[in-house]
C-alpha positions in Angstrom: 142.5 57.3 121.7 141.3 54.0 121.2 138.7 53.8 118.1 136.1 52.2 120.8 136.7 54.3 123.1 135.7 57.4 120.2 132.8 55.7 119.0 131.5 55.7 122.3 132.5 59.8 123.2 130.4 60.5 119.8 127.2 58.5 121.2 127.5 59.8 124.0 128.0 63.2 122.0 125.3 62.6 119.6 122.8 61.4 122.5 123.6 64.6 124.6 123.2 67.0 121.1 119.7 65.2 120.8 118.4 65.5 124.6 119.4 69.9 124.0 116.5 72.2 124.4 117.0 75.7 123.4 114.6 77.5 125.1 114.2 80.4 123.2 112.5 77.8 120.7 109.3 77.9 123.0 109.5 81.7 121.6 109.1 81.1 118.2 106.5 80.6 115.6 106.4 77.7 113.1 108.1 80.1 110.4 110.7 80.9 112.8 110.0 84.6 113.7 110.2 85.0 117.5 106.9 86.3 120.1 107.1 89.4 121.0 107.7 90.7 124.4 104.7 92.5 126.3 107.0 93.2 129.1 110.3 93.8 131.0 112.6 97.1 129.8 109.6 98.0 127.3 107.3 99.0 130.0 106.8 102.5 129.9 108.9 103.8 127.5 106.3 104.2 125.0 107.4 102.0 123.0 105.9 100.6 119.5 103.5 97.9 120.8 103.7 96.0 117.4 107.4 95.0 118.6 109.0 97.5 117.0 111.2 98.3 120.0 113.9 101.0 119.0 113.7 104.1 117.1 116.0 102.4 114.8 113.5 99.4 113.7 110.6 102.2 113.6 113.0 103.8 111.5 113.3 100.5 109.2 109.2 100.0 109.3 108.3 103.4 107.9 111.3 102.9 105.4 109.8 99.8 104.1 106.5 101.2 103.8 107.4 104.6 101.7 108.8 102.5 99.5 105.8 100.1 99.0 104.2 103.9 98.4 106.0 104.4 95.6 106.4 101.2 93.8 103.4 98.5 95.0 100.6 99.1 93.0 98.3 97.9 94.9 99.6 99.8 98.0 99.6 103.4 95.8 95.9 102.4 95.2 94.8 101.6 99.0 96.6 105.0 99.6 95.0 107.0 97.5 91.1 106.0 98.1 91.4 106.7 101.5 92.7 109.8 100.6 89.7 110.2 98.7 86.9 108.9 100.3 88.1 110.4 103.9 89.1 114.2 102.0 87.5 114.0 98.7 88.3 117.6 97.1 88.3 119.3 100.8 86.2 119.5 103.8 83.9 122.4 104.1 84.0 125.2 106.9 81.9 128.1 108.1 82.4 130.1 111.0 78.9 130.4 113.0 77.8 131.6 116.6 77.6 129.5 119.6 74.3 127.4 120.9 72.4 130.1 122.6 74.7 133.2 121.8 74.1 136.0 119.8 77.3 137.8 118.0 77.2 140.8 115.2 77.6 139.4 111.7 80.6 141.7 111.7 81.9 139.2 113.7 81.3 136.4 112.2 82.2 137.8 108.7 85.8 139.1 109.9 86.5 135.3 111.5 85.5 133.9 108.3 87.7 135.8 106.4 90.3 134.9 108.7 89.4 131.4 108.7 89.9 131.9 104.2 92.4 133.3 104.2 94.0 130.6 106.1 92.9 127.9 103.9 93.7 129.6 100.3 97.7 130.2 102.3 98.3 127.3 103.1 96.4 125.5 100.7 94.5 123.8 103.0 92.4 121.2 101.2 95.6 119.9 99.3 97.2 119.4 102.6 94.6 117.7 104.0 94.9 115.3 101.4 98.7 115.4 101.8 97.9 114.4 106.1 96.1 111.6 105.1 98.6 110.0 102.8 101.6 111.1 105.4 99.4 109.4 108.2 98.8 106.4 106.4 102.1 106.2 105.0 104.5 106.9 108.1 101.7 105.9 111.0 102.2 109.8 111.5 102.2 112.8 110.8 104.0 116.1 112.4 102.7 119.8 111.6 104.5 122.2 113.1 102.8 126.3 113.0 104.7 129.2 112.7 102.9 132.7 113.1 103.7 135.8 111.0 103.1 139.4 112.4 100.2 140.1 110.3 98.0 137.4 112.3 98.6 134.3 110.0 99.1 131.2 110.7 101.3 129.0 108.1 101.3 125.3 108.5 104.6 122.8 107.6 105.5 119.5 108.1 108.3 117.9 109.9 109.5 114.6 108.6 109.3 112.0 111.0 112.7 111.2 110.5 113.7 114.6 112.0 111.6 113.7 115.8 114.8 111.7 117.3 116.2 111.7 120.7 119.7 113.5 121.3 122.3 111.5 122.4 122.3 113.2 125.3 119.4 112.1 126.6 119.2 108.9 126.0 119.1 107.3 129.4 116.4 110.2 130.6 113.3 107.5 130.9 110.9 110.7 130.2 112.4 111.0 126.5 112.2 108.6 123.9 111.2 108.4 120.1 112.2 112.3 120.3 109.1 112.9 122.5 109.5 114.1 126.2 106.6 114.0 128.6 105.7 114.3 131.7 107.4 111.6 133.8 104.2 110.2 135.5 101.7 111.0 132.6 103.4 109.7 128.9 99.9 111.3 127.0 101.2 115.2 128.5 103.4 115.9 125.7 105.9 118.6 126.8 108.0 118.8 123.4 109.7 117.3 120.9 113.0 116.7 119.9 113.5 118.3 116.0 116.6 118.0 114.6 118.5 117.8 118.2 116.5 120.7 119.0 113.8 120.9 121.6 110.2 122.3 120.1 107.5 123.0 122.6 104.4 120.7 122.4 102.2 123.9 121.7 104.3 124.4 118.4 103.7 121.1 117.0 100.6 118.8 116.1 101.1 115.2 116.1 98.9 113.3 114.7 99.7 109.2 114.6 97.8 106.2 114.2 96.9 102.0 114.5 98.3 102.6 117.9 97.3 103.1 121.9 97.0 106.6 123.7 99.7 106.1 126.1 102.5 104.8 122.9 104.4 107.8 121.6 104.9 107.2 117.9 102.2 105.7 115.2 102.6 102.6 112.9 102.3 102.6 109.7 98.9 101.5 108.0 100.1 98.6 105.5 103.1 97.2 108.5 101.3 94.0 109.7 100.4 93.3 105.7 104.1 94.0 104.4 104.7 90.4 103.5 101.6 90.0 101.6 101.9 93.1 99.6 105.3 92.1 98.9 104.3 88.1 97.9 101.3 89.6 95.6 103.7 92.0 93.8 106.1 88.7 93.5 103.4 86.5 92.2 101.7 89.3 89.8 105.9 90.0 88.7 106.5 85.7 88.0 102.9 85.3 86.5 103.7 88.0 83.6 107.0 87.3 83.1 106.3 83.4 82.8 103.7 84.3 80.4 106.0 86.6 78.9 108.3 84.2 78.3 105.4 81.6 77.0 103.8 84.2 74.6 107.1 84.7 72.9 108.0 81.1 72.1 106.1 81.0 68.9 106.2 77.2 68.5 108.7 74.4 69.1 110.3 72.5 66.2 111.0 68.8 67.1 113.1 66.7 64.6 112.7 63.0 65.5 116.3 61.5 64.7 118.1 64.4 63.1 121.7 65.2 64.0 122.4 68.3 65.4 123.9 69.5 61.9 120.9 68.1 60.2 118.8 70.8 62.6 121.2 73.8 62.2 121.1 73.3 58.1 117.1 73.1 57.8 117.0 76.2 59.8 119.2 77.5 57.9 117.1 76.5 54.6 113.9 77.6 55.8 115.2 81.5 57.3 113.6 84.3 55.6 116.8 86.5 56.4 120.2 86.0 58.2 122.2 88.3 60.8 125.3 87.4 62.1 126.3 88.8 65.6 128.8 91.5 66.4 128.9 90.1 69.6 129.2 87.0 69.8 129.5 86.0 66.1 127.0 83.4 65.6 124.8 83.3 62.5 120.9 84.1 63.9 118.1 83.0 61.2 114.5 84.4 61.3 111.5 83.4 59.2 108.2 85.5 59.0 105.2 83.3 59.9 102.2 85.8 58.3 98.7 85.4 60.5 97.1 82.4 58.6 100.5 80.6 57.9 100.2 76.9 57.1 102.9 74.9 58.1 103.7 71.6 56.5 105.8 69.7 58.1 108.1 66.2 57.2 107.4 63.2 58.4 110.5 63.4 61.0 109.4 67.3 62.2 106.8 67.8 64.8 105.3 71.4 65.9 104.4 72.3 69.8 102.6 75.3 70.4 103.7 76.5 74.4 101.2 79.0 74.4 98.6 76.8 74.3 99.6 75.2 77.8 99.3 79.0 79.5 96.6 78.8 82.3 97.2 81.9 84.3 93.7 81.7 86.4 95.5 79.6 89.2 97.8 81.7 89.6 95.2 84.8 90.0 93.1 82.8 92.4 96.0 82.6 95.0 96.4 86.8 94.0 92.9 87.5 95.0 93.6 86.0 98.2 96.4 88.0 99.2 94.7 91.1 98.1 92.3 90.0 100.2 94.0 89.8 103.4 95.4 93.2 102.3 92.1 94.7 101.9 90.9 93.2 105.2 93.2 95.1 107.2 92.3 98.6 106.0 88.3 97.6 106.6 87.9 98.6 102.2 86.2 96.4 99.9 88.7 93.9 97.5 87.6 96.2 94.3 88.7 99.5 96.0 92.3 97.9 96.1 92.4 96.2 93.3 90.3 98.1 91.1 88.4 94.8 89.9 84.8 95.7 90.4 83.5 92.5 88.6 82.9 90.6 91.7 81.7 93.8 94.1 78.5 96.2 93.7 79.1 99.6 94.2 75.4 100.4 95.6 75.5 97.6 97.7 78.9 98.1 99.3 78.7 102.0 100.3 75.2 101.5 102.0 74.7 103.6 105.2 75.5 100.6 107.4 78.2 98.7 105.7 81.6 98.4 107.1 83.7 100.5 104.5 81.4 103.3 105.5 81.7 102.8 109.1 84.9 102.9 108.9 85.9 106.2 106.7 83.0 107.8 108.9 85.3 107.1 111.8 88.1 108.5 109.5 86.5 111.2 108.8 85.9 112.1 112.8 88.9 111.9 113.5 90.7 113.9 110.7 87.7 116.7 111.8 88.4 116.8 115.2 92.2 117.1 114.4 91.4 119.7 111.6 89.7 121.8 113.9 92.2 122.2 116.3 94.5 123.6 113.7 92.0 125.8 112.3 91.1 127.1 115.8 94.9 128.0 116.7 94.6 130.1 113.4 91.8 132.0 114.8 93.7 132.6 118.2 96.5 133.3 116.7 94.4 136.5 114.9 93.1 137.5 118.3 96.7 137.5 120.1 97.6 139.9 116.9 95.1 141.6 117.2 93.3 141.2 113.5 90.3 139.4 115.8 88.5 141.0 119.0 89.5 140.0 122.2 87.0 137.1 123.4 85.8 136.7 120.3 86.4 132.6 120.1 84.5 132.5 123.0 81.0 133.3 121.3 82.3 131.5 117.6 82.7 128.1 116.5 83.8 126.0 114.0 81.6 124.1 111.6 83.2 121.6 109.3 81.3 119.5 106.2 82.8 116.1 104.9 81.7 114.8 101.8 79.1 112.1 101.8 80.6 108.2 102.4 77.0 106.7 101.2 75.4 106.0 98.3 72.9 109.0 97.3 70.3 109.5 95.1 70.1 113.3 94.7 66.8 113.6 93.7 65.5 111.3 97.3 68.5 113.5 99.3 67.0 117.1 98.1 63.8 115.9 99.2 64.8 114.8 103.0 66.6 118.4 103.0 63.3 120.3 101.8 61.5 118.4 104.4 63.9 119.0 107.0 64.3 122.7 105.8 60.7 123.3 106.0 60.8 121.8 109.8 63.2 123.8 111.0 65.9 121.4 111.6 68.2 122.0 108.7 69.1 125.8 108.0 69.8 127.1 104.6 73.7 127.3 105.7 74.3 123.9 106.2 72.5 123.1 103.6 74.8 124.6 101.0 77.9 123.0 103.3 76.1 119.5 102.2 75.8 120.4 98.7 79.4 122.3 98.5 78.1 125.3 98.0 79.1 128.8 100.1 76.1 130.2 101.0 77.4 134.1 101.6 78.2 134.1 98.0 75.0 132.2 96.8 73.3 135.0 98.4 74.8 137.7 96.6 74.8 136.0 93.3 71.3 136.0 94.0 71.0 139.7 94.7 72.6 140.1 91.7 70.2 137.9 89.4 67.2 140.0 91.0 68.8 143.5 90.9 71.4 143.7 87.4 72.6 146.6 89.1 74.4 144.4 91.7 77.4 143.0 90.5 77.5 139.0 91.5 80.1 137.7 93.9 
């Protein structure tokens, strides 16, 4: 071929490349990550509506996240004040009649002791902490019940790596994530899939969140703010290790017109000590420069200082405002990530109506209505064997006490509860749920203060 005849197939080459429009560009975000589809072979199959659209990239999701658990600091600290501020030390229960029904203490005292028994098992308020953190962690969190024949009800966890679904059935539209349901309704929950093997629903509690009713598996808490965790533990990692490497440089010799002979020899002169390597056998000198050291230097020999050039508040200021978008998505203040409270008021920021305390009040709700389905299917459980009455859940409920979110002054919150007390809108039960207090045992302690006779509780 002719050499015109090429350089007119490559313009013609180069023209065509030019006019090509790959249209999966109109997908794709400045940064290159593609949209995320809404539709097509996603509808209703429950799927992740993040985009997470296999049980293989939910898989990959929760992986990356346990591992921010255990090694992003800031990460370990998001997770463990919502543990706190949502369990604190343990919720509170007590076992009390129904609106408008009257039942013989008997009752109400065998259903208690039932209901502690339960709790000291299983170690209940150590769990509950350990649901939050799972919950956060994973987006989920599986409890599955298993009943022993003297009426109690023990509590484990599955892993959520265990809910998968077989191969089997993997073209059975009804199954997926290792959750079947019913095939016109995806919220009825007929069983799960645990280990390959199929678990009815009524075994097994699943509790997931930062997703919709109808989507079958949760998502993690810190997922939409991996990249910023990650880029704040990558700047906080370069700032200390360049300052690291700053702080060490002592100072910096500079010989104006000296050979590189002439350098090697006046270091040589001016070492406090010599050491030769084993390893690579070169000759390392080290002088001692005390605190207070004068240095005087010849006319050719000038000192830098590196350390002084260190200006790490830049840096920081691009920090806070990762952490920030960090703290942002879990609805917390900066300092209860960080644990900087120099720029945040305490008082100011767990008021009644602020947003952090909206939001673990919500928390809070939630883990409570959860809680007290479990604790419920401990007391049936003690009726089908038979250590409970027949009936008997029927005329009992189930109170439960979280700890306080807001600010308090004890002195003001006594008073309200006097006034309240004296009213008759707060009994003297619930008011030793508030304070932490069991009030069966207060009462006896009391007895025994007024009668020595008595022996205390």
């Amino acid at each position: 071929m002719h050499s015109p005849d090429l350089q007119q197939l490559e313009e013609a080459y180069f023209d065509l490349w030019d006019r090509l429009v790959d249209p999966r560009e109109a997908f794709e975000d400045g940064d290159g990550e593609s949209w995320l589809r809404v539709a097509g072979d996603l509808a209703g199959t429950g799927a992740i509506c993040s985009g997470l659209r296999s049980e293989q990239e939910l898989a990959e999701a929760r992986a990356h996240c346990r591992q921010l658990a255990v090694s992003n600091e800031f990460a370990i600290n998001g997770h463990e004040n919502r543990v706190s501020y949502i369990v604190d030390a343990g919720h509170q229960y007590r076992i009390v009649a129904r609106r408008g029904v009257s039942v013989s203490e008997g009752l109400v005292r065998d259903a208690q002791a039932v209901l502690d028994r339960f709790i000291v098992e299983n170690r209940w308020h150590a769990r509950q902490q350990e649901i939050v953190r799972r919950r956060d962690r994973d987006g989920e969190v599986f409890l599955r019940f298993f009943l022993s024949p003297d009426g109690l009800t023990r509590v484990r966890f599955v892993e959520p790596g265990q809910i998968a679904t077989p191969t089997t059935l993997a073209a059975e539209p009804a199954v997926s994530f290792g959750i079947y349901t019913d095939p016109r309704d995806v919220e009825t929950v007929l069983a799960y899939f645990v280990d390959g093997e199929s678990i009815d629903a009524g075994e097994i509690q699943h509790r997931k969140a930062n997703v919709d009713a109808n989507v079958k598996r949760g998502l993690p808490l810190f997922y939409p703010v991996l990249k910023n965790l990650r880029r704040a533990e990558k700047l906080l990692r370069n700032m200390s290790t360049v300052a690291e490497i700053q702080s060490a440089i002592a100072l910096i010799r500079r010989h104006r017109a000296a050979s590189r002979t002439t350098v090697q020899q006046f270091v040589a002169d001016q070492a406090d000590a010599s050491q030769t390597s084993s390893v690579t056998g070169r000759k390392q000198h080290f002088r001692r420069y005390a605190p207070g050291t004068v240095l005087d230097a010849p006319a050719n020999v000038e000192y830098d200082f590196p350390v002084s050039t260190i200006n790490a508040a830049s840096y920081v200021t691009v920090l806070q405002a990762e952490l920030r978008a960090i703290a942002s998505r879990l609805v917390m203040p900066e300092f209860m990530l960080t644990s900087d409270a120099s720029n945040a008021n305490y008082a100011s920021t767990m008021v009644a109506e602020g947003p952090a305390v909206k939001m673990f009040q919500r928390l809070q709700a939630e883990q409570m209505l959860a809680d007290r389905e479990v604790l419920h299917r401990a007391l049936t459980n003690a009726v089908r064997t038979g250590h409970l009455p027949d009936g008997a859940l029927v005329d009992l409920e189930i109170q439960i006490e979280a700890p306080s979110l807001a600010v308090r002054n004890p002195l003001d919150e006594a008073h309200v509860n006097r006034i309240e007390h004296l009213a008759g809108i707060l009994s003297p039960q619930t008011w030793c749920l508030r304070r932490g207090l069991d009030y069966e045992r207060e009462q006896e302690n009391w007895r025994g203060h007024r009668d020595p006779d008595v022996s205390p509780a």
